[in-house]
N, C-alpha and C positions, 0 to 999 in steps of 0.2 A: 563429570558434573552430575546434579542430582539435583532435586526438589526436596527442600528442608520441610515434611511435616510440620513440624513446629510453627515454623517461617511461616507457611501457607497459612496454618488455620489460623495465627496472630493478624496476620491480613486481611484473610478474609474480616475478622471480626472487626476489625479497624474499620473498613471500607462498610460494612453493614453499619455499625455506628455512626457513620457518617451520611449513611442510605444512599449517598453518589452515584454507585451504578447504574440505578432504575432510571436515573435520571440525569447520565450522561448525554450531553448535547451530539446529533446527529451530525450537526452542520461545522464541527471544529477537531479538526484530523490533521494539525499542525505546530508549528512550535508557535505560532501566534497566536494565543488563545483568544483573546478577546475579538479577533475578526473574523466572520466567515470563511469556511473552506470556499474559496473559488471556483474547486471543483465541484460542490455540492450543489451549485446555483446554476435557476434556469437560465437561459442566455437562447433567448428569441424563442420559434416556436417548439413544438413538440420534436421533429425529426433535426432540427438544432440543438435541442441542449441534447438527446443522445447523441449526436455527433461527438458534442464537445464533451462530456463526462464519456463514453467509450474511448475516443482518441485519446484522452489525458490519459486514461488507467492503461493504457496499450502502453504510454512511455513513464507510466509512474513508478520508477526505477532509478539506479543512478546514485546512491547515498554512498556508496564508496568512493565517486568520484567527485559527490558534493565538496567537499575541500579546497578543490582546486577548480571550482566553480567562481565564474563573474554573478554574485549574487547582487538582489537588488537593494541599496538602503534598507536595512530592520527587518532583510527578510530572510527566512532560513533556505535550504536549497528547493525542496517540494513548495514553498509557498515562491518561491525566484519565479522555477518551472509552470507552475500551475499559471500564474500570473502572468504571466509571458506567452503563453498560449491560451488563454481567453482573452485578451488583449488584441490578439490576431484573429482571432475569429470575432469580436465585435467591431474591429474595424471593416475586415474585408471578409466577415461571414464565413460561415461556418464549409470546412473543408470537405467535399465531396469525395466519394470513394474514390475517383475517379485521380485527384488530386492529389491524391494521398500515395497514389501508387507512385508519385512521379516526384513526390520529395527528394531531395539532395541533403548530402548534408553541409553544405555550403548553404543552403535555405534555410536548415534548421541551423545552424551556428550565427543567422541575421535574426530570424523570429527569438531565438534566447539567448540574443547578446554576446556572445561567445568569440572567443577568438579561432577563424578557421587555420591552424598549422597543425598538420599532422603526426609535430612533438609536443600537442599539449595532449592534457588526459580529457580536458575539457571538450577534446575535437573529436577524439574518441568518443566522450559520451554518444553528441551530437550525430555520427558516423551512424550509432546504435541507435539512436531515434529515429533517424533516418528507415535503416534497417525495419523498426516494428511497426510505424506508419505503415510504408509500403505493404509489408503482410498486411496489416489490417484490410486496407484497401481494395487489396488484390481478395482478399478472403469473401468480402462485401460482394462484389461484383460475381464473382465465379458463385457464391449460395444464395444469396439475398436480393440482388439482382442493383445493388450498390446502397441500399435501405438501412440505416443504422434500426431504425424502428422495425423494420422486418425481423430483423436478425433477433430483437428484443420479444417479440411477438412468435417467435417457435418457441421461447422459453414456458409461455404457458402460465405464467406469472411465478413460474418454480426458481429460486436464485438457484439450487442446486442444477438443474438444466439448462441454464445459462453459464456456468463456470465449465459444463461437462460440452458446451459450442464453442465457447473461448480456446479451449483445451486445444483445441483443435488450429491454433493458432500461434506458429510458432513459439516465440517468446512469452505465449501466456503459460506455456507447459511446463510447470514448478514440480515439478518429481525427481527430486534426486534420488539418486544410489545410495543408500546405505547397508554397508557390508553385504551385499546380494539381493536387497529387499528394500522394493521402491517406497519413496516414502514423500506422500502426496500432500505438499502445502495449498499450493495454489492461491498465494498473496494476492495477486493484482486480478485474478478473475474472481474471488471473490469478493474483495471491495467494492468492482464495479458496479456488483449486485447492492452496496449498500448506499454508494454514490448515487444510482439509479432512484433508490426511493428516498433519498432523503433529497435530491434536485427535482425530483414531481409529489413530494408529501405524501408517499405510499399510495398515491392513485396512477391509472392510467399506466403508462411504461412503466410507472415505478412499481407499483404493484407487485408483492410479491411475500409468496404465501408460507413460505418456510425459510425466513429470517433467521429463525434460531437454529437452521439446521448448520450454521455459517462458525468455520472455528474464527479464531483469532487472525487477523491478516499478517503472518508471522514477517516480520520486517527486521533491523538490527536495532532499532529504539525501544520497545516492548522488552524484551529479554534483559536490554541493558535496566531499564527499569526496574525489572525483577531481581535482577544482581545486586543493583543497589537497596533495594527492599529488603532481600533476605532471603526470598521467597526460591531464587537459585543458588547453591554451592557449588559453584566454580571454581576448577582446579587452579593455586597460584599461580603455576606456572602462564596458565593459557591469560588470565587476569594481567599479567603482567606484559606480555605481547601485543594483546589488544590498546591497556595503557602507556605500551610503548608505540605505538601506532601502525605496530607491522598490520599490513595486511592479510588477511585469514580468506584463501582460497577457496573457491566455493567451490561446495561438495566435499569438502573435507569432513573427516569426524566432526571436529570441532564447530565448525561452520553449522553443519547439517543438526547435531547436538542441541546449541542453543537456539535453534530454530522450533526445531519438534517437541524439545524440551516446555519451550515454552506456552506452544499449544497446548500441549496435557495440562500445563499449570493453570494456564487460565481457563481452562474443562472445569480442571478441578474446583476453581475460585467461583465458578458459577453453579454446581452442584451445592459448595455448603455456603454462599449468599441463600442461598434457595431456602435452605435447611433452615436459616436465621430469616427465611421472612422475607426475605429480598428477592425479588423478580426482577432478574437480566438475563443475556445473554453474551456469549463471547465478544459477539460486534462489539454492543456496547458497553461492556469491558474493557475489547480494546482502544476506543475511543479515550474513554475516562484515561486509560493507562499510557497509551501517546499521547496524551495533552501532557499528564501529570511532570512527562520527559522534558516539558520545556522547563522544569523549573532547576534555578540555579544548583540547588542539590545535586540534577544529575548531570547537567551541561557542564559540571565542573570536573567531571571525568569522563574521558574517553570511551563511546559506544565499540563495541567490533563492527571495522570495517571491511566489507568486501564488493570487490567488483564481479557486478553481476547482472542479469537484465531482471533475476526475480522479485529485488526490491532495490 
């Protein structure tokens, strides 16, 4: 696969003419556009809502197994998830590290509706949620001293030094191999830095002073975006696997490919927005570019799916 020159600057210029980037919505990072990200929103006080936007981005993952998810009424699988665990935390408040170490996933297949049988993919997921809570948990306690606002407060107001603690956590650590040379996305501990300020309006926790140092939160909706745009040439062959719904292994060329692929592209979409006048950055980029995914144009063919805990 490759980046169509052509493709891209057409884009860009489109997307400048339209001036949408500068002013892509912080708060809508779903296939719902016209409601709030759930994730984005405070939820009680200060050391509460980091709870609950750190704990959501620890399991905001799972779109391979989205399919074969018990979704809710109108809602896609990230807004099912999200909604399903702010839900749980406004009823019975917000989940202490301490609580978190002791998740099952029998608790998480009740908190997200799920069916617990260890023949569904669904139970799996949940298994995996299970799983990254726990690390969280355990990570809080052992550095932090169980503080989600601690943890946020080493960061220094840097989003880049907050992705480089997450790291540090298992399932936050998005580095694949490709061909001998690691190759560093870091979808979900980046977000959280953008969830962060946009759930406190760039004050306080949220705070944070190199936003634009932040690539694209490379996921499997974004890329698909770009395929359908133009912006990527992807090989028929892999085209047609994806719309055949095989599953595409992560860490694979192909997998790894359309991911890193994508970051450069949307580098690039934000270097010549600039050039025409347009102030954004990749975040909000990708924002404007995951909403844009909810609409019928692209829903009406199949994203690449893979299972994985990166996205």
């Amino acid at each position: 696969m490759r980046i169509d020159p052509d493709g891209l600057s057409a884009y860009a210029e489109s997307l400048a003419a339209s001036g949408a980037p500068a002013g892509a919505s912080a708060d809508q990072h779903g296939d719902e556009q016209s409601a709030p990200d759930p994730g984005r929103q405070r939820i009680g006080d200060d050391e509460a809502t980091a709870a609950f936007v750190i704990s959501l981005d620890a399991i905001n993952f799972g779109s391979g197994w989205f399919p074969t998810l018990r979704k809710r009424p109108g809602l896609s699988g990230y807004h099912t998830v999200a909604s399903a665990w702010r839900d749980h935390h406004e009823s019975l408040g917000a989940l202490d590290a301490e609580a978190l170490t002791s998740l099952t996933r029998a608790e998480c297949c009740r908190i997200f509706n799920q069916p617990d049988h260890e023949d569904e993919p669904a139970a799996e997921l949940m298994e995996l949620f299970a799983s990254a809570l726990n690390d969280l948990g355990a990570f809080l306690l052992e550095e932090h001293d169980g503080s989600f606002l601690a943890l946020v407060a080493v960061a220094d107001h840097s989003a880049a030094s907050l992705v480089g603690i997450l790291d540090r956590i298992p399932y936050f650590h998005d580095v694949p191999e490709y061909h001998g040379v690691d190759v560093p996305l870091y979808k979900r501990a980046q977000i959280t830095a953008m969830d962060l300020s946009a759930a406190f309006d760039g004050d306080g926790p949220g705070r944070f002073d190199d936003l634009d140092r932040l690539t694209m939160f490379a996921d499997n909706l974004v890329p698909h975006v770009l395929r359908v745009d133009g912006v990527l040439d992807v090989d028929a062959e892999l085209v047609a696997r994806i719309e055949a719904g095989e599953l595409i292994p992560p860490g694979t060329d192909p997998e790894v490919e359309l991911r890193a692929l994508s970051v450069h592209a949307v580098d690039r979409l934000v270097d010549e927005l600039r050039q025409r006048g347009v102030e954004t950055t990749a975040g909000q980029l990708d924002t404007l570019l995951w909403n844009r995914g909810a609409g019928e144009r692209y829903k009406s063919r199949p994203r690449h799916r893979t299972r994985t805990v990166a996205y």
